[in-house]
C-alpha positions in Angstrom: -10.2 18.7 -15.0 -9.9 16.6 -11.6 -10.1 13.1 -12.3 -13.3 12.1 -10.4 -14.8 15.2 -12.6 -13.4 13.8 -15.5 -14.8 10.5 -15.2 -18.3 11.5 -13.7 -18.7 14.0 -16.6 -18.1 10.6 -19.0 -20.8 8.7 -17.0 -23.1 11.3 -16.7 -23.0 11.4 -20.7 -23.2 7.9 -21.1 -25.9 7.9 -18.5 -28.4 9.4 -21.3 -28.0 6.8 -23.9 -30.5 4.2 -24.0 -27.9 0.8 -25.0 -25.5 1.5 -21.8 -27.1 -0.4 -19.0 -25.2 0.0 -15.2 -21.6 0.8 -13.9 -20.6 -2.5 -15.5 -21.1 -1.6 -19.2 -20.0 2.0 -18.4 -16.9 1.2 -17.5 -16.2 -1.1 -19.9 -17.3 1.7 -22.7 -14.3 3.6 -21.2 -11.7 1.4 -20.9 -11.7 0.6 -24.3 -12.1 4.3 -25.7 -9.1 4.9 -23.3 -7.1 1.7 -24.7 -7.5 2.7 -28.2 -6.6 6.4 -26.8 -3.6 5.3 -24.9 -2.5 3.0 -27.6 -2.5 6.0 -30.4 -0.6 8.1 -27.9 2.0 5.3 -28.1 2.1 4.5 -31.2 3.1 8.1 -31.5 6.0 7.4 -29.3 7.1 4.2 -31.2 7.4 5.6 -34.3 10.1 8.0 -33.2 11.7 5.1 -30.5 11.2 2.0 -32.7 13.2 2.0 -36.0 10.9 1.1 -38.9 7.9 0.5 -36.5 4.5 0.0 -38.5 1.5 0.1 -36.9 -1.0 -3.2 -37.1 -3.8 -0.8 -37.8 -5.1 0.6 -41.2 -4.7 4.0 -41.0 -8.8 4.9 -40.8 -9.2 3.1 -37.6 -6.1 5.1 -35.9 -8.0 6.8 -33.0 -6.0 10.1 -34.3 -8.0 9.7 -37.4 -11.5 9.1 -36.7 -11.5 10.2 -33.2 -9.0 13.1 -32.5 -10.9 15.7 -34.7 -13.8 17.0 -32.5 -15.7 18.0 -35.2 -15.4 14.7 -36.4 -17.6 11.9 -38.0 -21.2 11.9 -35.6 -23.9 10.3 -34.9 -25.7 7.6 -37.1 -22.5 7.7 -39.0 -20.0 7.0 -35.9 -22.3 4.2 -34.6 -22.1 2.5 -37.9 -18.1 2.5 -38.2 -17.8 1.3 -34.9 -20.0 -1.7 -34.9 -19.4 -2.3 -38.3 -16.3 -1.0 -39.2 -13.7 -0.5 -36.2 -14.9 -3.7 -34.1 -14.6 -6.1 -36.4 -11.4 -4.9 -37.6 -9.8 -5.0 -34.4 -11.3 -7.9 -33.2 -9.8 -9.9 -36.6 -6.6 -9.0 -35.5 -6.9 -11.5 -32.4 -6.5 -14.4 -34.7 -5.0 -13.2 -38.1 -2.0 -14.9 -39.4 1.0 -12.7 -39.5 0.2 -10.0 -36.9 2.3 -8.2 -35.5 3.1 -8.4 -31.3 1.4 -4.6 -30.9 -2.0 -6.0 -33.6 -2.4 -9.0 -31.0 -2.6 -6.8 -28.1 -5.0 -5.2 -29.5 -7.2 -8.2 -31.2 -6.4 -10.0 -27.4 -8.2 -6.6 -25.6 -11.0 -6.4 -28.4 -11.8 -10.2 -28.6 -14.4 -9.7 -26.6 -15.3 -6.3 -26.2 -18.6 -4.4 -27.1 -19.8 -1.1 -28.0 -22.8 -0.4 -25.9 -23.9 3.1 -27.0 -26.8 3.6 -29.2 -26.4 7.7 -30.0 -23.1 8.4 -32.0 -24.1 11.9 -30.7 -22.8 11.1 -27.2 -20.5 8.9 -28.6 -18.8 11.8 -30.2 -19.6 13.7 -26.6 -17.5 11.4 -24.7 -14.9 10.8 -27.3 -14.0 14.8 -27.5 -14.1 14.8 -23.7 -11.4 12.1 -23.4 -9.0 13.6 -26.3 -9.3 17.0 -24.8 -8.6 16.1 -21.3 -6.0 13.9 -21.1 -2.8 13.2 -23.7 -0.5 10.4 -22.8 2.7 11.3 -23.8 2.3 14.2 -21.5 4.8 13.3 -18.6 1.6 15.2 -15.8 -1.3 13.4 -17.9 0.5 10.2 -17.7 0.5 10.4 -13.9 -3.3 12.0 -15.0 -4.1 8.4 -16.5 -3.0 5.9 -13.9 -5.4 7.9 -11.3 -8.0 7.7 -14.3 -7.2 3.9 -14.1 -7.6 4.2 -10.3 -11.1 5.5 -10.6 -12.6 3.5 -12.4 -11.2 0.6 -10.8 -12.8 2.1 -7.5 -15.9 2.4 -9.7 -15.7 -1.0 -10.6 -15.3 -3.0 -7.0 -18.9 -0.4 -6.1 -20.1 -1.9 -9.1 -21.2 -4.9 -7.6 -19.5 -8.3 -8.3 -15.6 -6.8 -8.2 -14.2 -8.9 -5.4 -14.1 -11.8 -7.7 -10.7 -10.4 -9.0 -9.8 -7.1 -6.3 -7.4 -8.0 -3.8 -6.2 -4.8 -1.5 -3.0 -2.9 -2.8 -1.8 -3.5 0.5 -1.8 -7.4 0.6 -0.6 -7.2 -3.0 2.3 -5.0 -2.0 3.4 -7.2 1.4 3.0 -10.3 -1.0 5.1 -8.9 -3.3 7.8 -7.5 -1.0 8.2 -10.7 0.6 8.9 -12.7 -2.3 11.3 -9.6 -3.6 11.3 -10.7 -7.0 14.7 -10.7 -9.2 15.1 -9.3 -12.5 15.0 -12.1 -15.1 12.9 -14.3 -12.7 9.1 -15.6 -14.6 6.3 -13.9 -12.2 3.2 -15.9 -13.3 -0.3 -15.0 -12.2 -2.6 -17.5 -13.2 -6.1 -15.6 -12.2 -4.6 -12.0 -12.7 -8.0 -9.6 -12.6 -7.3 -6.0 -13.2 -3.3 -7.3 -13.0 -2.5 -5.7 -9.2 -0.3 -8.3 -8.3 1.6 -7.8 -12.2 1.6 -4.0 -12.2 3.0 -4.0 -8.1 5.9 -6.9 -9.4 6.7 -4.3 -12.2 7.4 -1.4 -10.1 9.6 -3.5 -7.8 11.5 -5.1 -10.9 11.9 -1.7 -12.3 14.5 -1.1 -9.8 16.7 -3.2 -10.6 16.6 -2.4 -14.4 19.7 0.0 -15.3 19.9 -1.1 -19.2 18.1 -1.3 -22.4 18.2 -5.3 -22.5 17.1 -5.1 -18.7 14.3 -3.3 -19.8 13.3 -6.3 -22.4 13.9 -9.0 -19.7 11.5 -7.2 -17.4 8.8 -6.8 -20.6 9.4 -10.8 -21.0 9.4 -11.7 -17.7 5.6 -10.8 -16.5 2.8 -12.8 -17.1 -0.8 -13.6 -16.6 -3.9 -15.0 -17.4 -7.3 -13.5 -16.8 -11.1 -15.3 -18.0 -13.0 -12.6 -18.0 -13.0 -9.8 -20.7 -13.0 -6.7 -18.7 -10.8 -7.7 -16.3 -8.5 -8.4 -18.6 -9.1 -5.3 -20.9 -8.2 -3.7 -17.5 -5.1 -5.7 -16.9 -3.4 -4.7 -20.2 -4.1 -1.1 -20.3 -2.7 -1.2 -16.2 0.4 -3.0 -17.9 0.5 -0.4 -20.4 0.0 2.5 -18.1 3.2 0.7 -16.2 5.5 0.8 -19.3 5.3 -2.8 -20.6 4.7 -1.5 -23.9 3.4 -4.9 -25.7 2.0 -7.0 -23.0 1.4 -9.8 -25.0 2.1 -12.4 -22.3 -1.6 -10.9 -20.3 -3.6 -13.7 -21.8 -7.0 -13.8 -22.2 -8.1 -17.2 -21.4 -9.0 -19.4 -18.4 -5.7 -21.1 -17.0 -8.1 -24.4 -16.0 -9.2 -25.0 -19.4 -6.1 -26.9 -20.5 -4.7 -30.6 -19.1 -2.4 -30.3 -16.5 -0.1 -33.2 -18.4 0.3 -30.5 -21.4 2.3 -28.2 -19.4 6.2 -29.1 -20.2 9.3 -27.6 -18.7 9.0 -24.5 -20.9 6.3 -23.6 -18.9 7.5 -23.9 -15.2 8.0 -20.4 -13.6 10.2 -19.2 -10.8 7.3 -16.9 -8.8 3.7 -17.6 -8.6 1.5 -14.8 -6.6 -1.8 -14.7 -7.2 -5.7 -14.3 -5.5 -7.5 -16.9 -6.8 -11.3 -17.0 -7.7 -12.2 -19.0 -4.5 -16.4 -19.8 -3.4 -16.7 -20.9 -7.2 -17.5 -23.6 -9.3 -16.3 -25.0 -12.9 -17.9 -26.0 -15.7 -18.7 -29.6 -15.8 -15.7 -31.4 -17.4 -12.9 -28.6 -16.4 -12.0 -31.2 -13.6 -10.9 -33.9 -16.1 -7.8 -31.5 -16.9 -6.3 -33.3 -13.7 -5.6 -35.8 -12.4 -7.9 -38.2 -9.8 -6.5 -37.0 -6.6 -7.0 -33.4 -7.2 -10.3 -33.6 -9.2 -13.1 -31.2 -7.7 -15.1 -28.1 -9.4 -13.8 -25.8 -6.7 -11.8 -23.3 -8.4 -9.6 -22.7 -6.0 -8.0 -26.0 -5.5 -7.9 -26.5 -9.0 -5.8 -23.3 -8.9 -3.7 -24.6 -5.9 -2.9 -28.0 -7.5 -2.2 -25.8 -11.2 0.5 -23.2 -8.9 1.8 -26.7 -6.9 2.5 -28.0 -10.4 3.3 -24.8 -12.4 6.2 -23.8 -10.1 10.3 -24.8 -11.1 11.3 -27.5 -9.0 13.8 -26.5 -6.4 13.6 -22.6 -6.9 9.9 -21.8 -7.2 8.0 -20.2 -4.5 5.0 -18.7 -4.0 2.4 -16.5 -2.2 -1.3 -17.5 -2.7 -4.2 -16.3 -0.7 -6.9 -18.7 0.3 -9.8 -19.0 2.8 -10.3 -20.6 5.8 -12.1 -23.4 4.1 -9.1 -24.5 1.7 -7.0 -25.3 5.8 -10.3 -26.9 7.4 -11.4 -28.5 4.0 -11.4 -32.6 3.4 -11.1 -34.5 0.4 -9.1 -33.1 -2.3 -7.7 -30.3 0.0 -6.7 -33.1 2.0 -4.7 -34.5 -0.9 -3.2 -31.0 -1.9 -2.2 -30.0 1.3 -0.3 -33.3 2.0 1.4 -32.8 -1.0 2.2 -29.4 0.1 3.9 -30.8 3.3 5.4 -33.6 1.9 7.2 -31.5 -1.4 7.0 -28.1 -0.5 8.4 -26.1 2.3 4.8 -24.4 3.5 7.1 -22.7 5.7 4.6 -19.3 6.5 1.2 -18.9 6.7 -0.6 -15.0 7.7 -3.7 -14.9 9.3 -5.5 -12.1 8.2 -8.8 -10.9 10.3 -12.2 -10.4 8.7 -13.1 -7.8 6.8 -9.8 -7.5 4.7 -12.0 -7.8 1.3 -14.7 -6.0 2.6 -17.1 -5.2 1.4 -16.9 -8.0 -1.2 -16.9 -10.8 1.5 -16.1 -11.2 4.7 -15.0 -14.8 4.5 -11.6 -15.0 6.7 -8.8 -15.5 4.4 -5.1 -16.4 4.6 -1.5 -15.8 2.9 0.3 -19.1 2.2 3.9 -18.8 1.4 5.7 -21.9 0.0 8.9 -23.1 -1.5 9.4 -26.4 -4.3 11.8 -28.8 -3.2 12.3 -30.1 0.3 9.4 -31.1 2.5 8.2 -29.0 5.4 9.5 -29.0 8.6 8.0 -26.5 10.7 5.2 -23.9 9.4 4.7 -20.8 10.9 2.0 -18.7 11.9 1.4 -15.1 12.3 -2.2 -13.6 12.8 -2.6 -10.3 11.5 -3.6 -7.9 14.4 -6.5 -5.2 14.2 -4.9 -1.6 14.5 -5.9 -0.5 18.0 -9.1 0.8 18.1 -9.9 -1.1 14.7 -13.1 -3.9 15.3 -13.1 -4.3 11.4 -12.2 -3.0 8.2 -14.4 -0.9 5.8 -14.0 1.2 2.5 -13.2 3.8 4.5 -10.5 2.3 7.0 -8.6 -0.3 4.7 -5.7 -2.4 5.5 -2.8 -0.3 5.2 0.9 -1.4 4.0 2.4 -0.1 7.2 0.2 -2.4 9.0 2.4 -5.1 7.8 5.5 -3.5 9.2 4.9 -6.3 12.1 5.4 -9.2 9.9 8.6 -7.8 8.3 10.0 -7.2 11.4 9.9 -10.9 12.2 10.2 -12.0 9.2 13.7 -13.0 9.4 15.2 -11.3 5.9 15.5 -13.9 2.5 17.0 -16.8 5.1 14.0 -16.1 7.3 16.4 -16.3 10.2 15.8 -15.9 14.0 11.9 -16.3 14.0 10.4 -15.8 17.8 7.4 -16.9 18.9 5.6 -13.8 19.9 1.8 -12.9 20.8 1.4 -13.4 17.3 3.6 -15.7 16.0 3.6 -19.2 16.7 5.2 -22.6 14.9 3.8 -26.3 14.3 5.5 -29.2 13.2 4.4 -30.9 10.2 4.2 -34.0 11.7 1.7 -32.6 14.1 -0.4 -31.1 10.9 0.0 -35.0 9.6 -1.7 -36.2 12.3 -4.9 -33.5 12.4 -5.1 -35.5 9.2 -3.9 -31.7 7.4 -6.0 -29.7 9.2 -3.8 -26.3 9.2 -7.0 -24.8 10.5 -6.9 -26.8 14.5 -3.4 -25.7 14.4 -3.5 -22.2 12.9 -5.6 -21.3 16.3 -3.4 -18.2 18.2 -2.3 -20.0 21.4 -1.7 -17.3 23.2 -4.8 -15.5 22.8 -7.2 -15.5 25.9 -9.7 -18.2 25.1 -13.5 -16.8 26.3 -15.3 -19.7 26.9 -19.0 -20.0 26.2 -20.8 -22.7 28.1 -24.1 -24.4 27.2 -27.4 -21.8 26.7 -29.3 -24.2 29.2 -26.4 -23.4 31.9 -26.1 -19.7 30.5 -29.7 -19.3 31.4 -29.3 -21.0 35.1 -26.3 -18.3 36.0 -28.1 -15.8 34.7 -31.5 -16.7 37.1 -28.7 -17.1 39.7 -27.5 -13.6 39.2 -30.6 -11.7 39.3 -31.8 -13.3 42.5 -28.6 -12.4 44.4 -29.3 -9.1 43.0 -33.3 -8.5 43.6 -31.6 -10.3 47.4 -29.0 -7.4 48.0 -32.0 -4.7 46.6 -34.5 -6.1 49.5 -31.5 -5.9 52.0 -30.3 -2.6 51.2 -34.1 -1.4 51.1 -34.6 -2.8 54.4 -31.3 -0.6 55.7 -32.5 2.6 53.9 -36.0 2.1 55.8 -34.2 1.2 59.2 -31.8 4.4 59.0 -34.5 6.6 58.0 -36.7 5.4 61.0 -33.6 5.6 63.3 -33.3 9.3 62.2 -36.5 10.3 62.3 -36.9 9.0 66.1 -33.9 11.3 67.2 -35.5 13.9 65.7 -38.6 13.1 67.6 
């Protein structure tokens, strides 16, 4: 069955039961009837890969034994072990002493999860139509389930309130390319959504594995952090779906939540790349976790003065995207992007136009890339152009990866050697930054874009009542020639 099919068919059953109320609940109905799908098609698959490997579930609440047979338990009867049965079950396993890694993937997924349905009827429905459709350890219906994954994620950003945690595959793929990550390097994102920045970082690392003990430094090496339960239910199936088998560094928990002074060595990473929630606001009290200089309930400079601190002194960089407002901004952005100057090497920032996130927002927004370590000299620029042609981006004409074929070019390699200033590329010094008082904004302007200059409406208004008299002027003279040639012609005549 196509996958759009597929998924519309779920929906359209779903659609008829009275407890499942919009996209939102929909697709978090299937994402965890395809975890617990994905995760018995697994377990299948550890227990012929992983010597001695038990699974953290009793065997009644295997999806292969309650769920696999379709004429299996139905309506009133399925309701009642789910909500009272399976749920609690799984969600125990989130906190139980002695579970194993596999149990608190689960228990971390389920923590927070809900089942919506009220009919066990069309419970049963869209249960048989998921285990006859799609099998995981099938090598096609594994491709089958990271487009199933793509849906609904597509399903998700219509859904309303998806740009909170969507960043385009493109961005996430330049971000990621430029930072080239090395096996056995710590990839940290703090604010990690569905996990596109994790997932991308995977497929690059998996490159570079060749052994089995590659293969466990790459599991080890990815983390993330996500607040929001269906995010993050989506996040760990994605890691799943990418072959990190026991993703049990996806956390489910808000990264601002804990003091800034209670992060030790241990937790330093080598890469941070992340999208942070920006246009937000925390709880009262989250801005006690730091300290004075950086305190504010704007998430996203909490988040930039958690990466500033988060990141291995001397080898950490990162790529972050913010919005305008974070290079204009006063106050504590003033105070983070000092620091950013005066112990980081800011060395790039991309420009990207409007309409990148649409149709989320169309807030301007920006790629900073930065390095621990030595203070900045010089930071560069480089505005993202349009395509030709392009006014804006849409759904239907997104940014594409090729697009950023121009920055690559000029990048300058790992040494980010022999930068020119182009049309689109331009450098300031930091001591010119220092004294806009840190506003990257004034600076970040394109110099050598043609400048139209709009004058005053009052003086708008006067050439304008300038313009149309010179023209009603030439209309009378060129009537009063019309009038004098036709009389001219009409006297030969005579």
């Amino acid at each position: 069955m196509p996958i759009g099919t597929l998924i519309k068919s779920i929906q359209d059953i779903m659609r008829k039961d009275v407890g499942v109320d919009g996209d939102a609940q929909r697709i978090s109905q299937i994402v965890w009837l395809l975890f617990l799908k994905i995760f018995d098609d697994k377990e299948q698959e550890w227990q012929l890969t992983i010597p001695g490997y038990q699974s953290p579930l009793q065997s009644r609440f295997r999806w292969s034994n309650w769920a696999k047979n379709p004429e299996g338990v139905t309506g009133e009867e399925l309701i009642d072990f789910v909500n009272n049965d399976l749920f609690p079950s799984l969600k125990r396993l989130a906190t139980a002493a002695g579970v194993s890694p596999h149990g608190k993937v689960i228990g971390s997924v389920f923590e927070d999860a809900y089942n919506y349905m009220k009919s066990g009827t069309l419970l049963r429905q869209v249960i048989n139509t998921i285990q006859a459709d799609v099998d995981f350890n099938s090598s096609t219906d594994r491709h089958l389930f990271n487009d199933i994954y793509e849906k609904i994620l597509a399903d998700l950003q219509s859904a309303g309130n998806a740009g909170e945690y969507y960043t385009p595959r493109a961005v996430t793929q330049f971000m990621v390319d430029i930072l080239d990550p090395k096996l056995g390097e710590i990839i940290l994102d703090p604010a990690c959504g569905t996990g596109g920045f994790l997932t991308c970082s995977v497929e690059h690392l998996k490159q570079q594995v060749k052994t089995h003990d590659d293969s466990k430094t790459l599991q080890a090496s990815i983390h993330g952090v996500e607040k929001k339960p269906l995010p993050h239910m989506l996040a760990m199936t994605n890691m799943m779906l990418h072959g990190i088998d026991v993703p049990t560094n996806i956390r489910h928990d808000n990264t601002l939540s804990r003091p800034l002074k209670d992060y030790g060595p241990k937790d330093r990473v080598d890469i941070i790349i992340t999208n942070p929630p920006f246009g937000g606001m925390e709880e009262d009290g989250i801005e006690n976790n730091f300290p004075r200089k950086y305190q504010t309930r704007e998430t996203a400079d909490l988040f930039m003065a958690l990466i500033m601190y988060l990141l291995k002194h001397d080898t950490g960089r990162a790529a972050v995207v913010l919005p305008d407002g974070f290079l204009f901004g006063e106050g504590t952005k003033t105070n983070l992007k000092r620091e950013l100057l005066e112990e980081f090497n800011l060395h790039t920032i991309v420009r990207l136009p409007k309409g990148v996130f649409a149709p989320y927002t169309s807030i301007a927004t920006n790629i900073l890339f930065f390095e621990k370590g030595e203070p900045t000299q010089d930071v560069w620029f480089f505005e993202h152009p349009y395509p030709q042609g392009y006014k804006s981006y849409s759904r239907g004409k997104p940014l594409t990866i090729e697009e950023f074929d121009l920055e690559k070019a000029w990048w300058g390699g790992a040494q980010r050697k022999g930068r020119k200033i182009t049309e689109n590329a331009w450098k300031v010094s930091a001591q010119e930054i220092a004294d806009k008082n840190y506003n990257l904004d004034s600076v970040g302007k394109n110099p050598h874009q043609v400048v139209v200059k709009h004058d005053k409406p009052e003086d708008l208004q006067k050439e304008y009542e300038t313009i149309v008299q010179e023209l009603l002027k030439a209309q009378n003279e060129l009537k009063t020639e019309l009038l004098a040639a036709l009389k001219a012609s009409n006297g030969e005549q005579a």
